[in-house]
C-alpha positions as CSV (number, residue, x, y, z in Angstrom):
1,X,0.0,0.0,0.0
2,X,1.2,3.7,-1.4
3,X,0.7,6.8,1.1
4,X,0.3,10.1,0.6
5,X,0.1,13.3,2.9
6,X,-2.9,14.8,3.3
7,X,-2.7,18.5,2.1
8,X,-0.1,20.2,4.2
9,X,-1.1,18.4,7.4
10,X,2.2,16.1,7.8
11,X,-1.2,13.5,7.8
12,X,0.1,10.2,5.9
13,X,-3.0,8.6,4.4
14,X,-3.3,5.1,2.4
15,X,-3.8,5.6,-1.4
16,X,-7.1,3.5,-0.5
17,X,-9.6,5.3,1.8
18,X,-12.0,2.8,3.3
19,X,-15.7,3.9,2.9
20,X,-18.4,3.0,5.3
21,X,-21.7,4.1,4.1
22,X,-23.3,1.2,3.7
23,X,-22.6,0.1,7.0
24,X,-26.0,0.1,9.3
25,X,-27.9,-0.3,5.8
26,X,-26.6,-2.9,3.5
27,X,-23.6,-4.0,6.1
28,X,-24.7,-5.2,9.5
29,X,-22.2,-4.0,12.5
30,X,-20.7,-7.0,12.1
31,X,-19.7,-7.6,9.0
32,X,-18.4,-3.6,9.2
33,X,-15.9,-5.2,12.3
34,X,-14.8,-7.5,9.7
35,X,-13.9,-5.1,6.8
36,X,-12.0,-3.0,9.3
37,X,-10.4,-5.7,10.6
38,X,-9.5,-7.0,7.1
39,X,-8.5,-3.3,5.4
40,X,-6.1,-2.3,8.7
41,X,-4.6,-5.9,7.6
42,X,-4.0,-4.7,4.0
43,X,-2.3,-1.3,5.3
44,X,-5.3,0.6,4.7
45,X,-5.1,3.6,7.1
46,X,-7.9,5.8,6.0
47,X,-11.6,5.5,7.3
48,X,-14.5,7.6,5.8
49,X,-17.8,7.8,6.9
50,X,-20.2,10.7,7.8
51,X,-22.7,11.8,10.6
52,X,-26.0,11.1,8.1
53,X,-24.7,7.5,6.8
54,X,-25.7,4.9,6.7
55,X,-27.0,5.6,2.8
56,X,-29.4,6.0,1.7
57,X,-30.4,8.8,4.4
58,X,-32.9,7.8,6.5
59,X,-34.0,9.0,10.2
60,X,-33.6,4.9,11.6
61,X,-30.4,4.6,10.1
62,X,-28.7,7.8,10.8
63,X,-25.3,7.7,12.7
64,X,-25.4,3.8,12.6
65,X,-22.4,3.8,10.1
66,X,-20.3,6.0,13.3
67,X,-21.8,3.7,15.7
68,X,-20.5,0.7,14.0
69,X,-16.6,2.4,13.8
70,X,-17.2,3.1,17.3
71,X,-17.6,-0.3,18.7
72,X,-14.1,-1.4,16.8
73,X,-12.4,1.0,18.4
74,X,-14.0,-0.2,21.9
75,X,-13.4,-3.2,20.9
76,X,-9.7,-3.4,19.0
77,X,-8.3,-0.7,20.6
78,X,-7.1,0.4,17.4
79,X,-8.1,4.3,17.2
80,X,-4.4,5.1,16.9
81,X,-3.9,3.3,14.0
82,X,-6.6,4.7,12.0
83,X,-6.8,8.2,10.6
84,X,-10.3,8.7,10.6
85,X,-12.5,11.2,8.7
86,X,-16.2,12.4,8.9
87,X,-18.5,14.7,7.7
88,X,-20.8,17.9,8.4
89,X,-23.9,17.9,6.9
90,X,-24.8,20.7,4.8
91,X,-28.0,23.4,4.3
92,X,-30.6,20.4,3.1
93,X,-34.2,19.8,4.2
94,X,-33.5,17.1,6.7
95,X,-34.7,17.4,10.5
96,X,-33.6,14.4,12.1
97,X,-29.9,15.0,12.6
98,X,-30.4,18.0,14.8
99,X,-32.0,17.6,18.4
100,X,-34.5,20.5,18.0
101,X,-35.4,19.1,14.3
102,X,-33.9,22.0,12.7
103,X,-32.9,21.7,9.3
104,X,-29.4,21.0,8.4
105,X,-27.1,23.8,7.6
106,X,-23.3,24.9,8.6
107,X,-23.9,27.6,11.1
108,X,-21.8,27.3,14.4
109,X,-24.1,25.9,17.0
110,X,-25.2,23.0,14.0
111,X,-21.5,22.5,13.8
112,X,-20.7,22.2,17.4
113,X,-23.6,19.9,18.0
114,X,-22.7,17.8,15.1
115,X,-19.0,17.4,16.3
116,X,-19.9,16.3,19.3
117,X,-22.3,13.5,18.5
118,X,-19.8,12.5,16.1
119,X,-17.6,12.1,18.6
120,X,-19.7,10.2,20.9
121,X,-20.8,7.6,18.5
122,X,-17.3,7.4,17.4
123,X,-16.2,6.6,20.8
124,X,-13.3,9.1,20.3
125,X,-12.4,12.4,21.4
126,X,-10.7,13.3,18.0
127,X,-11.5,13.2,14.4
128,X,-8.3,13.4,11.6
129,X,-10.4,15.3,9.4
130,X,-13.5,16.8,9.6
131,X,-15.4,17.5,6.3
132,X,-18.4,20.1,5.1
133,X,-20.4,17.1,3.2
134,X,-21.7,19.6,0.8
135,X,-21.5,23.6,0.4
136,X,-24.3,25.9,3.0
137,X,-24.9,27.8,-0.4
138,X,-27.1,25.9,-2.9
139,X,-25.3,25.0,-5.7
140,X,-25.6,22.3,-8.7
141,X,-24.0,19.6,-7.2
142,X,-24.7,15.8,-7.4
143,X,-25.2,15.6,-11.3
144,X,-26.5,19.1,-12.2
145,X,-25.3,19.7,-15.6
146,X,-26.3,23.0,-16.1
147,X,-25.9,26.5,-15.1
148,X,-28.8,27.8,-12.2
149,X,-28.8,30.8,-10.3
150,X,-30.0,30.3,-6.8
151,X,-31.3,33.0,-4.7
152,X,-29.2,34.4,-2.1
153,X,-28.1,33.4,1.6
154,X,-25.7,31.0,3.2
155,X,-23.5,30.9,6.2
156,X,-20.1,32.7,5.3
157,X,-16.9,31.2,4.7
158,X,-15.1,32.9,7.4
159,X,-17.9,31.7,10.0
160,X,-17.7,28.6,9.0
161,X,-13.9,28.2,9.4
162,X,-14.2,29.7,13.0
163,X,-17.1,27.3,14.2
164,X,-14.4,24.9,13.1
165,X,-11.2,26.5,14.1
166,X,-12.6,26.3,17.9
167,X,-12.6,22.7,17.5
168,X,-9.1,22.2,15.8
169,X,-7.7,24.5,18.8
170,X,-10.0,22.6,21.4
171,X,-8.0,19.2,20.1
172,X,-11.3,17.3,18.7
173,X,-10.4,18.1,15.0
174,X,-7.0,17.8,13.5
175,X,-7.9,18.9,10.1
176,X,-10.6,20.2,7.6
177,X,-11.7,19.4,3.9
178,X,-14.4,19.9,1.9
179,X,-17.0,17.8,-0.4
180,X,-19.1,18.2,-3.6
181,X,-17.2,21.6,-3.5
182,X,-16.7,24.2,-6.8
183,X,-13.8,25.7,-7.7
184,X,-14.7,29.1,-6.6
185,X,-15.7,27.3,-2.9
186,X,-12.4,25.8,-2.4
187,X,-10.7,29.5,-3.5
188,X,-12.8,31.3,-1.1
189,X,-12.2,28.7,1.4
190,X,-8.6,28.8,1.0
191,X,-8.5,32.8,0.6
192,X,-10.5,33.4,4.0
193,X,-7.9,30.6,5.6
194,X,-4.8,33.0,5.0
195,X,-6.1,36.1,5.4
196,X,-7.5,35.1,9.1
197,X,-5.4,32.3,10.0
198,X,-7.6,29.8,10.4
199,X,-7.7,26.3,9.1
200,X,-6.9,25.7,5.9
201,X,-8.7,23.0,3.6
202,X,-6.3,20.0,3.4
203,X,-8.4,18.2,0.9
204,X,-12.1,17.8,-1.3
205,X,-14.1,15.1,-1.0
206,X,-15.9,14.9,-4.9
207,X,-17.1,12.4,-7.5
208,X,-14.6,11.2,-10.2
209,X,-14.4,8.0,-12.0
210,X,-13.9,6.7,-15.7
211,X,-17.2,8.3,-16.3
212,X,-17.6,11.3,-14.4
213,X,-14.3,13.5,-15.0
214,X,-15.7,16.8,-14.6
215,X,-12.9,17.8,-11.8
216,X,-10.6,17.8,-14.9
217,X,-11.9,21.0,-15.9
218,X,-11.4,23.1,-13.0
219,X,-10.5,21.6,-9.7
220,X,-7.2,19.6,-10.3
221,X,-5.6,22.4,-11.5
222,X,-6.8,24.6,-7.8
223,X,-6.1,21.2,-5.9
224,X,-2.2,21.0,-7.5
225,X,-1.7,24.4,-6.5
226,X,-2.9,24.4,-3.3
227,X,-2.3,21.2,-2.4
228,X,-6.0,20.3,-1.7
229,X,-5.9,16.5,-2.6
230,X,-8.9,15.1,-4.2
231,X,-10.5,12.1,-2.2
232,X,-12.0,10.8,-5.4
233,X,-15.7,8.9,-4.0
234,X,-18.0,6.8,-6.4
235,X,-14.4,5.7,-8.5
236,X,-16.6,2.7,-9.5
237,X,-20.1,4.9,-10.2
238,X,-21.6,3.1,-7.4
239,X,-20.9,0.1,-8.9
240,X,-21.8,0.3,-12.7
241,X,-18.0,0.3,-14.0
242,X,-18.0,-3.3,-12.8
243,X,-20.2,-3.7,-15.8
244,X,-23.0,-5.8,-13.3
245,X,-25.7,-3.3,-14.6
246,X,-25.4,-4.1,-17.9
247,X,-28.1,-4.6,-20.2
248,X,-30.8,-3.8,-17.2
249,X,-29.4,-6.4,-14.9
250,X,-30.7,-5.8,-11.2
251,X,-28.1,-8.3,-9.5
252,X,-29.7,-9.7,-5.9
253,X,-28.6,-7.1,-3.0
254,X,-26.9,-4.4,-5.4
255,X,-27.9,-0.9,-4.5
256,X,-29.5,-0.3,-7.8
257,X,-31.8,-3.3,-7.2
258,X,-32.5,-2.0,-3.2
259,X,-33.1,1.4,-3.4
260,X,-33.7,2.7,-7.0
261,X,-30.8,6.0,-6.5
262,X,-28.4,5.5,-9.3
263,X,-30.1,8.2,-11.7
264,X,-27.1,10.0,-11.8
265,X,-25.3,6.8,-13.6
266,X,-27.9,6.1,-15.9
267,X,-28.3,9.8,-18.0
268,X,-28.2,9.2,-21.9
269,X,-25.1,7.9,-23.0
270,X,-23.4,6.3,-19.7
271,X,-24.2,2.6,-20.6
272,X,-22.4,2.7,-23.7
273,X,-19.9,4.5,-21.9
274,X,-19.8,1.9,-18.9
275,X,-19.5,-0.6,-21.7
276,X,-16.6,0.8,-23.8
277,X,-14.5,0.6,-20.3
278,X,-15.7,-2.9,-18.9
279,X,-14.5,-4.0,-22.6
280,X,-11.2,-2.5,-22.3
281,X,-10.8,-4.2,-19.3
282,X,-11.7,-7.7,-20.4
283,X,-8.7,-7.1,-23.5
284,X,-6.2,-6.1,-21.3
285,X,-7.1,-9.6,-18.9
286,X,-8.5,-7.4,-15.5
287,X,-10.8,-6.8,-13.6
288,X,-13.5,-4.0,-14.8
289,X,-13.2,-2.7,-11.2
290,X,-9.3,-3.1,-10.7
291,X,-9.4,-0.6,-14.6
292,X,-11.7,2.0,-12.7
293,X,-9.9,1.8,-9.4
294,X,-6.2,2.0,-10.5
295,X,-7.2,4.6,-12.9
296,X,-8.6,7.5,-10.1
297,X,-4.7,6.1,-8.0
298,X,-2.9,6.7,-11.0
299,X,-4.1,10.4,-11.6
300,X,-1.5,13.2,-10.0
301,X,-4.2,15.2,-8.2
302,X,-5.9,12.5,-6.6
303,X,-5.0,12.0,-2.8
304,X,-7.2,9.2,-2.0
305,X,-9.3,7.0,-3.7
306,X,-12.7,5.9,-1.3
307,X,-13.6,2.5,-2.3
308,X,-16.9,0.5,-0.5
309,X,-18.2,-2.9,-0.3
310,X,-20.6,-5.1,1.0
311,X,-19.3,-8.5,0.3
312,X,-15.5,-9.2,1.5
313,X,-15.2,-10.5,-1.9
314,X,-15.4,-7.0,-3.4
315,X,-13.7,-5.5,-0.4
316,X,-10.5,-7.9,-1.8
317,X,-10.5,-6.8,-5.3
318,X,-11.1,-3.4,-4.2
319,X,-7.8,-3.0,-2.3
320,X,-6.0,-5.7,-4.5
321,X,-6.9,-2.8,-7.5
322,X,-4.1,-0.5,-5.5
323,X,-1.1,-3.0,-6.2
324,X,-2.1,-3.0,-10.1
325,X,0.3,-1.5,-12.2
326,X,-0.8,1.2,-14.1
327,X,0.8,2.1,-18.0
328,X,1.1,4.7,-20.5
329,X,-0.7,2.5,-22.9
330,X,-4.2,2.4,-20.4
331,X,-3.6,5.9,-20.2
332,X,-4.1,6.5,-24.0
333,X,-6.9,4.1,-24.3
334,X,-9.1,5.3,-21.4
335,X,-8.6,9.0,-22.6
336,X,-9.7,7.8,-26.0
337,X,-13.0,6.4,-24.4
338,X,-13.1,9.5,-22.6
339,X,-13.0,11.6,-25.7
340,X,-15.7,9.4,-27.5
341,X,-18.2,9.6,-24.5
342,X,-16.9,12.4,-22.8
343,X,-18.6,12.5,-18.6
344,X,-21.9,10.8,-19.3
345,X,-22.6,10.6,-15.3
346,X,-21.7,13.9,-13.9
């Protein structure tokens, strides 16, 4: 297993970030003891999971996912070994993460409560890095493909950075990052962060794959330069890069198949996308998955690359993906898929 630091923390994080959303949902606490166990093992270092998770979000299965990590580290005694990262909800409709059914959003008192319930389910009194899920603003985010302009009102950069510099100073966080973040967000972010002093963004937490490589365009280039590493999440588009969705196959216990939420993989074009790749794949002699997975490692602004499972089968190909070796030639032919069907599942 490769390492690499996480922004400009001195944090040393496995190329392979653990993901843990299904955990509470399609993973019982069990079988989440026995992927930890299994990825610590394998040298995987880096856990992420969220306050809302398990997914899909629901009110019954909210914070089961922290729950779950927090009886490991009862139970292993392990917490030093793991750097661990989580997640602040942001501005969204839902009531049941707050205690006075407020709706979510990223103001100071939703932010200390949040921390600390994290922290509780956890079963820790530090987090390695501590994550806005998704921007207070409303933006086009989880497959917009189009330009909207939302009405005004959000909580402001700088008061977000001091609800959560309180925390770094206090000892519970150790560093921040952002998710489903713009360019301009992680800019702002970064330019309130100097100017004041306070925490600066080690890393973003977005969607790239094989099929979805809209952070090309904009956000490598800021994440270079500023050393905010990309944790790259859905590398396998939930799935359909393996190629099991093929052809409207609904395998037994597949996401797809449970809860109907993979829109954003099936827009116009993405199954003859999904199809070029899974081909490649099968002419060089791997795994569809290894292809998708060794891909988002082998890209210079990527940090991390979140994989999940629900079958220790798949958690083993997964991580075995990270000890393929990548080459020039997969480079070309992926970017010549790319060019064909460019970002059918933004």
């Amino acid at each position: 297993m490769q390492y690499s630091e996480l922004g400009r923390t001195g944090i040393s994080v496995s190329r392979c970030c653990l993901g843990t959303m299904t955990w509470g949902s399609q993973n019982s606490e069990a079988e989440a003891h026995a992927q930890m166990d299994y990825a610590l093992e394998r040298g995987v270092n880096f856990w992420d999971t969220a306050e809302m998770y398990a997914s899909p979000p629901t009110p019954e299965t909210q914070g089961s996912t922290e729950r779950h990590i927090g009886s490991w580290f009862a139970k292993s005694g392990k917490r030093d070994q793991v750097v661990l990262a989580s997640k602040v909800a942001g501005r969204s409709p839902m009531t049941w993460l707050r205690a006075d059914g407020s709706p979510t959003t990223q103001t100071k008192a939703q932010i200390d409560e949040a921390v600390e319930a994290s922290l509780k389910r956890l079963q820790t009194d530090y987090i390695d890095l501590y994550q806005l899920h998704w921007p207070d603003r409303p933006v086009q985010i989880f497959g917009g493909m189009t330009f909207r302009d939302y009405p005004p009102g959000y909580e402001g950069f700088e008061a977000i950075l001091t609800a959560l510099d309180a925390h770094v100073k206090a000892g519970r966080i150790r560093s921040i990052g952002v998710s489903n973040e713009t360019p301009w967000g992680v800019m702002k972010f970064v330019e309130a962060a100097e100017r004041l002093g306070l925490p600066r963004v080690a890393s973003i937490q977005n969607a790239y794959s094989l099929v979805n490589r809209v952070y090309e365009y904009g956000l490598a280039e800021v994440g270079m330069r500023e050393d905010v590493g990309l944790l790259a999440y859905s590398p396998l588009a939930q799935g359909a890069l393996t190629g099991k969705y093929l052809d409207g196959a609904l395998p037994a216990g597949a996401r797809k198949t449970l809860y109907n939420r993979m829109q954003r993989y099936d827009g116009p074009g993405s199954q003859e996308a999904i199809r070029g790749y899974v081909a490649l794949a099968k002419e060089t002699g791997i795994d569809p998955a290894t292809l998708a997975l060794k891909f988002c490692d082998s890209r210079p602004f990527v940090a991390s690359t979140i994989i999940g499972a629900t079958s220790m089968a798949q958690l083993t190909t997964d991580i075995d993906a990270f000890d393929f070796e990548w080459t020039t030639e997969l480079s070309k032919a992926v970017d010549a898929l790319h060019v064909e069907r460019p970002n059918p599942c933004p």
